[in-house]
C-alpha positions in Angstrom: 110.4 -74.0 -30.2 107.2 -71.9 -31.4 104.3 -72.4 -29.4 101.4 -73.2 -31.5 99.1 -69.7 -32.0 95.1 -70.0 -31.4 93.3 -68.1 -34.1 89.5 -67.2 -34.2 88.2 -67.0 -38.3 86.0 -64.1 -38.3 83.4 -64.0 -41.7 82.1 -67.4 -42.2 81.6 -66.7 -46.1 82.2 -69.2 -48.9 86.1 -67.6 -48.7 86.7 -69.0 -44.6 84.8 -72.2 -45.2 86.7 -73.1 -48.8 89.9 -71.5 -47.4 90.8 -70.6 -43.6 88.9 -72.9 -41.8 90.3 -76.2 -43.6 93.9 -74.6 -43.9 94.0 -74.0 -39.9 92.9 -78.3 -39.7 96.4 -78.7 -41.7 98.5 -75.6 -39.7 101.6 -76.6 -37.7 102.3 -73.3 -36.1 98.3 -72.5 -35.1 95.0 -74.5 -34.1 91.7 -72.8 -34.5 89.8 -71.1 -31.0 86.8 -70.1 -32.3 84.7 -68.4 -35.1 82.4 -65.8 -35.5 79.9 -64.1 -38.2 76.8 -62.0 -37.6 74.5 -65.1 -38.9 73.7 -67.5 -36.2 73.0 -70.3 -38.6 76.5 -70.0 -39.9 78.0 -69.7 -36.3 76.2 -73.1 -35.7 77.1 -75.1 -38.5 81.4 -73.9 -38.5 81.2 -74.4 -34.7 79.4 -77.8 -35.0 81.7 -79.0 -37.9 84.9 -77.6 -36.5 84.5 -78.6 -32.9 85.1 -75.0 -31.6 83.0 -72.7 -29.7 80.9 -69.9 -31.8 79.9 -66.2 -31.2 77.9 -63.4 -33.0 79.4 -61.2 -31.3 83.1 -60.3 -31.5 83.8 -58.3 -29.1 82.6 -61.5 -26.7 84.7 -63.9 -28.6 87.5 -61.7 -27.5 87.1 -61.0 -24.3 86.4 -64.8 -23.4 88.2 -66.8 -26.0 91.3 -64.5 -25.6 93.0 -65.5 -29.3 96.3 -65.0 -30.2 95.0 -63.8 -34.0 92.0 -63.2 -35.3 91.7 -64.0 -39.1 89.5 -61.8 -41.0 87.5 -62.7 -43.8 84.5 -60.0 -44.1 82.7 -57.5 -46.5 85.1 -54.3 -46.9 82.8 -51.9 -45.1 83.5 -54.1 -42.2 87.1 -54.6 -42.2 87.9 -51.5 -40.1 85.7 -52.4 -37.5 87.2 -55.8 -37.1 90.7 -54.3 -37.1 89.7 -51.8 -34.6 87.9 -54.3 -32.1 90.9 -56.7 -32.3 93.6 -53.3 -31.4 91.7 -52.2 -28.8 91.9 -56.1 -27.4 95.5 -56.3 -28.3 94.8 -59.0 -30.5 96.5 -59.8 -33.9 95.0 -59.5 -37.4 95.0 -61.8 -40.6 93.1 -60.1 -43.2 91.7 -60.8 -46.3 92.3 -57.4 -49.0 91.8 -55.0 -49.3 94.0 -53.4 -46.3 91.0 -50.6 -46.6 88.6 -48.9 -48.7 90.2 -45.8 -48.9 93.8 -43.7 -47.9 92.5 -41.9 -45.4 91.6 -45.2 -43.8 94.4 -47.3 -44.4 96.5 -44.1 -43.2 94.4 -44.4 -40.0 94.5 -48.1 -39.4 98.2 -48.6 -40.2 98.9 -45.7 -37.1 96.3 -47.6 -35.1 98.3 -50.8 -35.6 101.5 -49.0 -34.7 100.1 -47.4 -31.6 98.6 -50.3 -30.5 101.5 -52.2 -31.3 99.5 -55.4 -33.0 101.0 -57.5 -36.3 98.2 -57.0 -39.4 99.2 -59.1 -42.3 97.2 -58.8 -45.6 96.3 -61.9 -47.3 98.0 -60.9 -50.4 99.4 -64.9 -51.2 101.6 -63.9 -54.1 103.7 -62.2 -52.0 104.7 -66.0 -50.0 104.8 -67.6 -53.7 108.2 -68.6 -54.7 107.6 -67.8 -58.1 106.5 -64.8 -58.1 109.5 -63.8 -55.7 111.4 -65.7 -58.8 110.4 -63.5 -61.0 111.8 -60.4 -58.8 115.0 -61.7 -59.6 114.6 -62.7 -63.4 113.4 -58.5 -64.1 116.8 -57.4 -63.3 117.6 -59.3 -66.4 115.8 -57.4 -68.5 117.2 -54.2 -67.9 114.9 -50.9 -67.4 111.4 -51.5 -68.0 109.5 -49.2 -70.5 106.3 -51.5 -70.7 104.0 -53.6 -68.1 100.8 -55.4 -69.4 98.5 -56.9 -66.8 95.0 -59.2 -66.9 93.0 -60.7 -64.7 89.6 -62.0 -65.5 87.0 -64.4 -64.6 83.7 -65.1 -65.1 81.3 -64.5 -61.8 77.5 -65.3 -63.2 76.2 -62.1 -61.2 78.4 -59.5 -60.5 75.4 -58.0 -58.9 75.1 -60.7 -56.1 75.7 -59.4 -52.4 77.3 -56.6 -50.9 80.1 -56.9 -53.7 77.5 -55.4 -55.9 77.7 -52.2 -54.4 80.2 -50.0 -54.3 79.7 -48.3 -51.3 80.4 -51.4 -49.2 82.9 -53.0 -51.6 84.7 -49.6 -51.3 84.7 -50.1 -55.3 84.0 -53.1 -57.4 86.6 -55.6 -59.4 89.6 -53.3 -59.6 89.6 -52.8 -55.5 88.4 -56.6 -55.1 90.3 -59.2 -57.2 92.4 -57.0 -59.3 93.9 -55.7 -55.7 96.1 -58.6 -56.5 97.3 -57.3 -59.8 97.7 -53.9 -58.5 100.2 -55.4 -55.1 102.0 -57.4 -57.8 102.5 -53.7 -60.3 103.6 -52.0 -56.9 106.1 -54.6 -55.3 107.9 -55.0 -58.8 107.8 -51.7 -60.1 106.7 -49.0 -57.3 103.8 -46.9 -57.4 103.0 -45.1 -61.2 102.8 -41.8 -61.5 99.7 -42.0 -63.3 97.0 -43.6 -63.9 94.0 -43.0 -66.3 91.1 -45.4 -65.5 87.8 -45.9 -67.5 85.6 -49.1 -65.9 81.9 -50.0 -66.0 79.1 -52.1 -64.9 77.4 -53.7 -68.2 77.7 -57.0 -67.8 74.2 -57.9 -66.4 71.7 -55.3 -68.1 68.8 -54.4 -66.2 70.4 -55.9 -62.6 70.9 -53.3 -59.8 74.6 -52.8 -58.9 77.4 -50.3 -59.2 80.6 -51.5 -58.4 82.3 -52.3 -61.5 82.7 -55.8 -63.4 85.1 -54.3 -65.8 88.3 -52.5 -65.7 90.8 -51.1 -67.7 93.5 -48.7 -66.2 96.4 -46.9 -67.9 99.5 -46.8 -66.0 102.4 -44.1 -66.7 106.0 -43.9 -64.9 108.0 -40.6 -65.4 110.9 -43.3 -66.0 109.2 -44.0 -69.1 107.5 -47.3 -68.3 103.6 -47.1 -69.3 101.3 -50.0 -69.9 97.6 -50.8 -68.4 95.8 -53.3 -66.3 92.5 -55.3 -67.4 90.3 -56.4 -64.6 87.1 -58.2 -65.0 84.6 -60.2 -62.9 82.4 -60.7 -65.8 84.5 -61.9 -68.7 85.8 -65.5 -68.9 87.9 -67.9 -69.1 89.9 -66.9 -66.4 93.3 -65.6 -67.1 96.1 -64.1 -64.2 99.1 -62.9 -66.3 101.3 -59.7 -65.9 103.7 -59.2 -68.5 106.8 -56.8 -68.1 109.4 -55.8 -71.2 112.4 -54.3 -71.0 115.2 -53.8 -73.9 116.3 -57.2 -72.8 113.5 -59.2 -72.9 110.1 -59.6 -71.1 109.2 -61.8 -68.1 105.7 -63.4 -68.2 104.0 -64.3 -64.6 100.9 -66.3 -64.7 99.6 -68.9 -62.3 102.2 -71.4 -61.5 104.8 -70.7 -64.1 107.0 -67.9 -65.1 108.8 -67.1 -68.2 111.8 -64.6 -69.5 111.8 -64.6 -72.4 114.5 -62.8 -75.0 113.3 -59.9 -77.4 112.5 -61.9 -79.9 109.7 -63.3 -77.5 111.6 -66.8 -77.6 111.7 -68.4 -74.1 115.2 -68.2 -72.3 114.2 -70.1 -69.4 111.2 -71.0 -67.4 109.7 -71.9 -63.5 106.9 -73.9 -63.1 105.2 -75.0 -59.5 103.0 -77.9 -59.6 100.5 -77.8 -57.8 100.9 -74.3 -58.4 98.9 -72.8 -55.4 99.3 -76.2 -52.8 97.2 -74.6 -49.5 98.4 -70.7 -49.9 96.3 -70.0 -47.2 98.1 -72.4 -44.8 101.5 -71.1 -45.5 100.0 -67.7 -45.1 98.7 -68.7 -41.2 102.5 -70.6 -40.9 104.0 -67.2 -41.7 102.0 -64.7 -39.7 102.8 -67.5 -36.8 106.4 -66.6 -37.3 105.7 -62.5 -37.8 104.2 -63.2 -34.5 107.2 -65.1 -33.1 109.5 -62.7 -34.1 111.3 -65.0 -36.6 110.0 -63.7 -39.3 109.1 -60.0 -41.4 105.9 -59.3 -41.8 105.8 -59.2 -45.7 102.5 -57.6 -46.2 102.2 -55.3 -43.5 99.8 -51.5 -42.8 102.7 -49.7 -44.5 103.5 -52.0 -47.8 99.5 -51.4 -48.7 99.2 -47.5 -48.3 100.6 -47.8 -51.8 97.5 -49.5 -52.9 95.0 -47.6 -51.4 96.2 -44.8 -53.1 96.4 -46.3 -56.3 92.6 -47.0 -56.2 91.6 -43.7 -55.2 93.4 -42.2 -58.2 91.9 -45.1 -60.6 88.1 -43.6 -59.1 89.0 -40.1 -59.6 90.4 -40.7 -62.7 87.1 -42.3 -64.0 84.9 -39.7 -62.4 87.3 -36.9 -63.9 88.0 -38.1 -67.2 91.5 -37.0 -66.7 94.5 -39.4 -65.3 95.6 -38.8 -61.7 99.0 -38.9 -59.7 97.8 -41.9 -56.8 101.1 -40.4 -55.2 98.9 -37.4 -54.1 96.7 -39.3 -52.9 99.2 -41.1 -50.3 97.4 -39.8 -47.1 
């Protein structure tokens, strides 16, 4: 039997408190140690609620709490740091995307891992969906794919709010944020394009002080044949999640909860639906890594699966600052 896995939630942010901290309450396979962030107030009021002891400083927590994983919810330019403190400690990681801000450091901190010899799992919860592992197997129904349309939007009432603002610490804006999501689905189903022509912006608040982008829209081109785009924004309601792929045979439709193939006529053939459609992902995320950990389990969102994506975003950036598309697959560090 698995023995049950302490975890310490590092980043108490509006993501751990709606998120980690409540999913590890309802765990079976892990109880929570400890938690951490840089603001004392928040280390008082998690600890206090949660019954658990509460540090400022990580590299404390480690050496006296001793957790099996650390799960890591903090701003991007912090994320290395976290994964690097946690290695040298021997210490699991749980991460919240992106797996890093750019290739040469997701190149760096997957061989750290590996040397190191630690589990990381990104939190990329699609991947532990059932449907959207469904709709893996409902593609090869549709024969080759020639095109792949992709949108995911919200409205946030000011994208310039916090360090997500600024895309130096954000390591970019909505594309490398929420729309890393949309860009793990286009790699896991479809592989990495070979190019990409990006154009994006930051218009949505005039007059307010920021630089990452609320808007995205990226061009995608496989020498296969398959081209289509993606459409990210953080600015631009209601919120939709859909990626659409067509083949001569049809097109399958993923959105939130449901999936769809439907025939080339664009009548529906059959259809998957999960209600609720996202019951505690970040519970069955901290299950799973229990059982990576274990050994009775793969690690589905490992260092290696996301060196894809960091290269994808790099090429989407050089791309806008170019005005020219880019291959991401030379930017694979």
């Amino acid at each position: 039997m698995s023995t049950i896995k302490r975890a310490a939630v590092v980043g108490l942010g509006g993501q751990s408190q709606k998120d980690h901290l409540p999913a590890l309450a309802g765990c079976r396979l892990a109880e929570l140690a400890a938690v951490c962030d840089v603001d004392p107030q928040r280390v008082a009021a998690q600890s206090g609620q949660w019954q658990v002891p509460g540090f400022t400083d990580l590299a404390r927590l480690l050496d006296e709490v001793k957790p099996d994983f650390v799960v890591a919810a903090v701003p991007h330019h912090v994320g290395r740091n976290v994964v690097e403190a946690c290695a040298g400690a021997g210490v699991h990681v749980m991460k919240e995307k992106p797996f890093a801000t750019d290739p040469r450091d997701a190149a760096e901190l997957a061989a750290l891992c590996e040397k190191t010899g630690i589990e990381l799992m990104v939190t990329v919860q699609r991947r532990l969906h059932p449907l959207y592992a469904a709709a893996a197997g409902l593609l090869e129904q549709i024969g080759s794919p020639y095109l792949v349309e992709g949108r995911y939007t919200l409205h946030c009432p000011d994208p310039a709010a916090g360090w997500r603002g600024k895309a130096k610490l954000a390591g970019g804006g909505c594309l490398a944020d929420m729309g890393y999501h949309l860009i793990d689905l286009l790699i896991w189903y479809l592989g990495l394009p070979d190019r990409v022509l990006a154009d994006i912006s930051a218009a949505a608040a005039p007059g307010a002080d920021y630089d990452a982008e609320d808007t995205a829209l990226v061009h995608l081109a496989y020498d296969s044949g398959l081209y289509g785009s993606l459409l990210v924004s953080r600015s631009a309601g209601p919120k939709t999640e859909r990626l659409a792929v067509t083949g001569p045979h049809g097109t399958v439709v993923i959105e939130r909860g449901a999936v769809r193939r439907l025939d080339p006529a664009g009548q529906v053939v059959e259809a998957l639906l999960r209600e609720p459609a996202w019951p505690c992902a970040p519970g069955a995320q901290i299950d799973r890594f229990c059982r990576v950990l274990d050994g009775s389990s793969p690690n589905p969102s490992g260092p290696a699966v996301h060196l894809p994506h960091a290269a994808f975003l790099a090429a989407a950036y050089a791309s806008k600052a170019t005005a020219r598309s880019a291959d991401p697959k030379e930017f694979l560090a």
